[in-house]
Each structure stands twice: as C-alpha cells, then as structure tokens.
C-alpha positions as CSV (number, residue, x, y, z in Angstrom):
1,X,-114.4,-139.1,5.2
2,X,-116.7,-136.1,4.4
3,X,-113.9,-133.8,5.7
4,X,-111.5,-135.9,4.4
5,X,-112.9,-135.0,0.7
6,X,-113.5,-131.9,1.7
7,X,-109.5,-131.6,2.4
8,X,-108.6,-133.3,-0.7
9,X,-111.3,-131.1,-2.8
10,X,-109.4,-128.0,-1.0
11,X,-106.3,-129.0,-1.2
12,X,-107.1,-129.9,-5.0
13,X,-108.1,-126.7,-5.9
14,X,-105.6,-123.9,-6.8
15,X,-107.0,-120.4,-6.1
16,X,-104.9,-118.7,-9.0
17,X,-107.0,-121.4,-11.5
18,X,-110.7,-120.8,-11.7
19,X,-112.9,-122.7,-11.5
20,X,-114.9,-124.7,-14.8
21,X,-117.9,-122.7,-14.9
22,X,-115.9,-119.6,-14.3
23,X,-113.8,-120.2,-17.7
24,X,-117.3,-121.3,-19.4
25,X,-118.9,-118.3,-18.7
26,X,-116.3,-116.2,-19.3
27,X,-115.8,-117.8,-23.2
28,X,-119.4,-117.3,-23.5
29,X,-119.2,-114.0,-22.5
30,X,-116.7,-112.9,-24.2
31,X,-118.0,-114.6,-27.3
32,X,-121.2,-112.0,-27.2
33,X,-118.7,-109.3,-26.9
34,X,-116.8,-110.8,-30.0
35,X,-120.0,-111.6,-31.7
36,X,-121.5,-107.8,-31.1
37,X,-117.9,-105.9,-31.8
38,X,-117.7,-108.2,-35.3
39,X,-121.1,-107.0,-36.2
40,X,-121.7,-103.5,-34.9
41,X,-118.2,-102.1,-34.1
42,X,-115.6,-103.4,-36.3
43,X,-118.0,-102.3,-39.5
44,X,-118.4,-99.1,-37.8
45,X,-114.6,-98.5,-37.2
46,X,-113.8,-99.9,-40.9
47,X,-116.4,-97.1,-42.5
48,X,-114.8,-94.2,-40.3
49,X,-110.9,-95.6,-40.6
50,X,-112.3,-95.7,-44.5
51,X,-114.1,-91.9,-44.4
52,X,-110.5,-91.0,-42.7
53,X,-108.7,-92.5,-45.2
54,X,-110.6,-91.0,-48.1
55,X,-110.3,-87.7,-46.2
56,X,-106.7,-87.7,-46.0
57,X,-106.2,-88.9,-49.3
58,X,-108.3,-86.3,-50.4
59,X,-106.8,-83.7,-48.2
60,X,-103.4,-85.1,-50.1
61,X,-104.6,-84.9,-53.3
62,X,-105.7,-81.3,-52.6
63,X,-102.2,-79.9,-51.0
64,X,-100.8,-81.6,-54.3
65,X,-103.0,-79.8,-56.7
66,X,-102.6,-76.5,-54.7
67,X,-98.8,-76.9,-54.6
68,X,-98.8,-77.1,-58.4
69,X,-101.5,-74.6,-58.5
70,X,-98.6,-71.9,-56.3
71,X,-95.8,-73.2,-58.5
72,X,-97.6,-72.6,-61.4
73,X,-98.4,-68.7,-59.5
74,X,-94.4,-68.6,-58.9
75,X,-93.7,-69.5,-62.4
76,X,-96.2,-66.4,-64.0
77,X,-94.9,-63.9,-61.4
78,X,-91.4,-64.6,-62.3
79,X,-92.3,-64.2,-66.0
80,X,-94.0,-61.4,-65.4
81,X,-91.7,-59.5,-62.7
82,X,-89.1,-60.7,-65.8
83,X,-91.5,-58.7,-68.2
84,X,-91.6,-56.0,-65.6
85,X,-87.9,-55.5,-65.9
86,X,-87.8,-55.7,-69.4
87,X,-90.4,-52.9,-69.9
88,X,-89.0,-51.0,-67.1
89,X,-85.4,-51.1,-68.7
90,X,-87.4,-50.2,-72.2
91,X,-89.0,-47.3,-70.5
92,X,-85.5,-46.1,-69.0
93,X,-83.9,-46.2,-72.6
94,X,-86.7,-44.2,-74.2
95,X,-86.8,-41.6,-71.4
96,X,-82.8,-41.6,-72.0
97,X,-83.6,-41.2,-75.9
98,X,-86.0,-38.9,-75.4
99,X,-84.1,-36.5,-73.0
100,X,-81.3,-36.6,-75.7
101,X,-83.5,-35.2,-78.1
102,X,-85.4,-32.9,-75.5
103,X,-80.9,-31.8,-75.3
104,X,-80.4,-31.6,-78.4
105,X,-83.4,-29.5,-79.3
106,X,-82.6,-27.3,-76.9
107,X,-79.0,-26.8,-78.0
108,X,-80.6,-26.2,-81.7
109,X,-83.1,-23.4,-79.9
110,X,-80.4,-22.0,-77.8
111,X,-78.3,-21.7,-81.0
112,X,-81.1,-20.2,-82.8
113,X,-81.6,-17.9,-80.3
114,X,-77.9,-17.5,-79.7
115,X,-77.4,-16.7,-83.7
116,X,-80.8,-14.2,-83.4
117,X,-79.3,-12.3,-80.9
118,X,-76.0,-11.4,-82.5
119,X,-77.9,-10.7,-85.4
120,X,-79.6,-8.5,-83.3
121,X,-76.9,-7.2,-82.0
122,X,-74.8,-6.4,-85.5
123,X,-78.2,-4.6,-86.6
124,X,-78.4,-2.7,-83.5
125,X,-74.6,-2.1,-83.5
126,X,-75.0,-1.3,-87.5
127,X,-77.7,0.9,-86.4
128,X,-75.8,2.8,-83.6
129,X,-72.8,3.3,-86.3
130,X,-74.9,5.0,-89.0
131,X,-76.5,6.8,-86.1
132,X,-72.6,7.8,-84.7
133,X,-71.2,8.5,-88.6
134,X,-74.0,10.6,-88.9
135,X,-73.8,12.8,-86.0
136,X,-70.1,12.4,-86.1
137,X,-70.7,14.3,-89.9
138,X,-73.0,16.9,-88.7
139,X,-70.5,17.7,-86.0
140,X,-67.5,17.4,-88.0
141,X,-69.1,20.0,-90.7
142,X,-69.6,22.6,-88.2
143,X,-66.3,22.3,-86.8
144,X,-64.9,21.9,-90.8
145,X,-67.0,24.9,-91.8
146,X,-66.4,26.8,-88.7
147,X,-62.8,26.3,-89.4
148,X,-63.4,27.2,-92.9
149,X,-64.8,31.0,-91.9
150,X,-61.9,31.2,-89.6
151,X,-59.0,30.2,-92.1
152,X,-61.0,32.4,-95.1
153,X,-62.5,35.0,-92.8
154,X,-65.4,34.7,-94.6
155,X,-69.1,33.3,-93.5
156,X,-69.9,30.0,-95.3
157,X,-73.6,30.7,-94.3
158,X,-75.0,28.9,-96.8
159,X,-76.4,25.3,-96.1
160,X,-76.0,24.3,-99.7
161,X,-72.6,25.4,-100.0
162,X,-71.5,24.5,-96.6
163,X,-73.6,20.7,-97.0
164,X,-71.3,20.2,-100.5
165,X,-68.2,21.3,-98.7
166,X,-68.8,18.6,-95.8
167,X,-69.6,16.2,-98.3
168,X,-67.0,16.7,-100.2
169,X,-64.6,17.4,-97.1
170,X,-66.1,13.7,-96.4
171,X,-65.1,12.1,-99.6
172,X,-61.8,12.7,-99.2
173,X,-61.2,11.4,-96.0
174,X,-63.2,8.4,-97.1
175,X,-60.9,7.8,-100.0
176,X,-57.6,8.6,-97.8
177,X,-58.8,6.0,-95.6
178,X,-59.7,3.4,-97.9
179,X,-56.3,4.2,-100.0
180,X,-54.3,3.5,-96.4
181,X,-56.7,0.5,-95.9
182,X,-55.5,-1.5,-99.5
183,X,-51.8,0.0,-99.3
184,X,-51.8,2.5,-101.8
C-alpha cells in the first residue's frame, strides 16, 4: 500500500501547480519585496517623479516667460525699426530741402556772379569805347588837319588851333549824328 500511496500521491500531484509551501513562501517573499518597495522605493520614486515634475513645470513656466520676454523684444524692434524708417524718411526730406536751398543759393550766386560779370563787361567794354573814341579823335584830327593844310595849302601847326578845329570838326559830326538819330 506504501507504493500504492505513493502512486496516488504522484498521480495527485500536478507538476504545472506547486506545491503549498512553495506558494507560502513565495507570498511571504514577495510580501518583504512589497513591504521594502512601499517603504523605501515608492517614496523615493514619488520625490524624484515630484522633483521631475517641478522641474518641468518650472522649465514650462520659464519657456513661457521667455517667449513673452522675445515677443515683448519683437514688439520694441518693430517699433523701433518703425522709428527707424520714420527718421530715415525725415532725414531724406531734410537732405532733399536742404539740397534745394544749397540749388537755389547757388542759382542766386551764379546770378550774382552772372550779373557782375556783364557789369564787368559793359565797364570794360565802356572803357575800350572811350579808349577807341579817343584814339579814333586823335587820328581823325591828323587826318582832318592834314587835310586841312592840303585843301588851304597852309600849315595848321599850331596845337591850339588845330585841337579847336578837331573839336569843333567833332561837334559837328556829333550833332549830324544825333540829328539823323531823332529824325530831324
């Protein structure tokens, strides 16, 4: 019968099940790896999932405040690439303003000059025609008093005499002219 129970205790016992004490020691076992994870590890993994946590929230919080913190860059540069424009367009029109007048005095100098240098010229050229009427009588009394001897046959030697008779010679050929000049 001792084989017999030994059969029936084989036969009996299923090799995929384990065995009481197995299961037994096993609970116990793994309720001193519960028991030392609930008190060591899970506390442990709760502070550093917390410190993470805080971390990323703070990492968060930090990207949000340095995105307003870039927009709020964005927004002064545009205002002041705006004011940028705005001065540079100010700064064109005043350079156009200013050339304008730096034109227009110029076209006041270059008339200034332009009116001093015909002056100059109708006092040079007023100049040159006293100058010409003047040799013009000096050569024009010779050739009147040279003439003169000629036609009388007689020396007009003297300067006073022959001076009065240019003159006079002179006087008439101013009044001819000016008579022919008014129509008379």
């Amino acid at each position: 019968m001792d084989a017999s129970i030994a059969i029936l205790a084989a036969e009996e016992q299923n090799p995929l099940v384990p065995a009481v004490y197995d299961i037994v020691w096993s609970i116990v076992a793994l309720s001193i790896v519960g028991l030392v994870f609930w008190k060591f590890v899970i506390p442990k993994f709760r502070d550093v999932l917390e410190r993470r946590t805080e971390e990323i929230e703070g990492g968060i919080k930090r990207a949000e405040e340095l995105q307003a913190e870039a927009k709020h860059a964005l927004e002064q540069y545009r205002a002041q690439l705006a004011e940028s424009r705005a001065e540079a367009a100010k700064i064109r029109e005043e350079a156009r303003n200013q050339g304008q007048q730096i034109i227009d005095e110029m076209k006041v100098q270059a008339q200034t000059e332009s009116d001093r240098i015909v002056a100059n010229g109708q006092t040079q050229l007023e100049a040159h025609r006293q100058h010409i009427v003047a040799d013009l009588r000096t050569d024009l009394g010779r050739t009147a008093v040279d003439l003169a001897e000629k036609i009388i046959g007689d020396s007009v030697a003297d300067d006073a005499k022959r001076a009065a008779t240019v003159d006079r010679f002179l006087s008439e050929l101013d009044a001819i002219g000016a008579d022919s000049a008014t129509g008379k």
